[in-house]
C-alpha positions in Angstrom: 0.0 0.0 0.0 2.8 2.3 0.8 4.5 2.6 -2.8 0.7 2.7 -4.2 0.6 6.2 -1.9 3.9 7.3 -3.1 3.3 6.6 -6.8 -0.2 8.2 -6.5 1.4 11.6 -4.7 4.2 12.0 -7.5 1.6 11.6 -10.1 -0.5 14.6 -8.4 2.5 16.3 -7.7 4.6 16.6 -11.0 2.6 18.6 -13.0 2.1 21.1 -10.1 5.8 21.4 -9.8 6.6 21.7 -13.5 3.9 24.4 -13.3 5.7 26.1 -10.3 8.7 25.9 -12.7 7.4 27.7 -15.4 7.0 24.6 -17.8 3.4 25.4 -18.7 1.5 29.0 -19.7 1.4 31.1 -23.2 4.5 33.2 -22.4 6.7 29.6 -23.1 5.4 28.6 -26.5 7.7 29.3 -29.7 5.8 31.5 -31.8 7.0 31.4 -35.6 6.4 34.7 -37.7 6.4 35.5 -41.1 9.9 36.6 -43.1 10.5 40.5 -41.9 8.6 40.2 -39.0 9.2 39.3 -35.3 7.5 38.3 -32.4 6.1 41.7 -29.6 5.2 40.2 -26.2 3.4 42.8 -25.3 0.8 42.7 -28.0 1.6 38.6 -28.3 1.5 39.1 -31.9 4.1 38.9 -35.0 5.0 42.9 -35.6 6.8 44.1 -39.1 10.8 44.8 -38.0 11.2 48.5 -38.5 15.1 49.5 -39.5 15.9 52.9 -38.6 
């Protein structure tokens, strides 16, 4: 019964780590944009590359 608690606790407790650890959320996911154009986290959108 004992390793059938332990096993059960990891299993609710690794995602809540990996969460805690930044693995999950919006703000981590690659975003690919178009030729001339890069990625704005503020506006979480691909923005033309201005050269001045």
């Amino acid at each position: 019964m004992k390793v059938g608690t332990l096993v059960l606790t990891a299993a609710l407790l690794l995602p809540s780590i990996a969460a805690a650890m930044g693995c999950s959320g919006r703000e981590h996911q690659v975003q690919s944009c178009a030729a001339g154009t890069t990625w704005d986290a503020n506006s979480q959108s691909c923005v033309k590359i201005v050269n001045s």
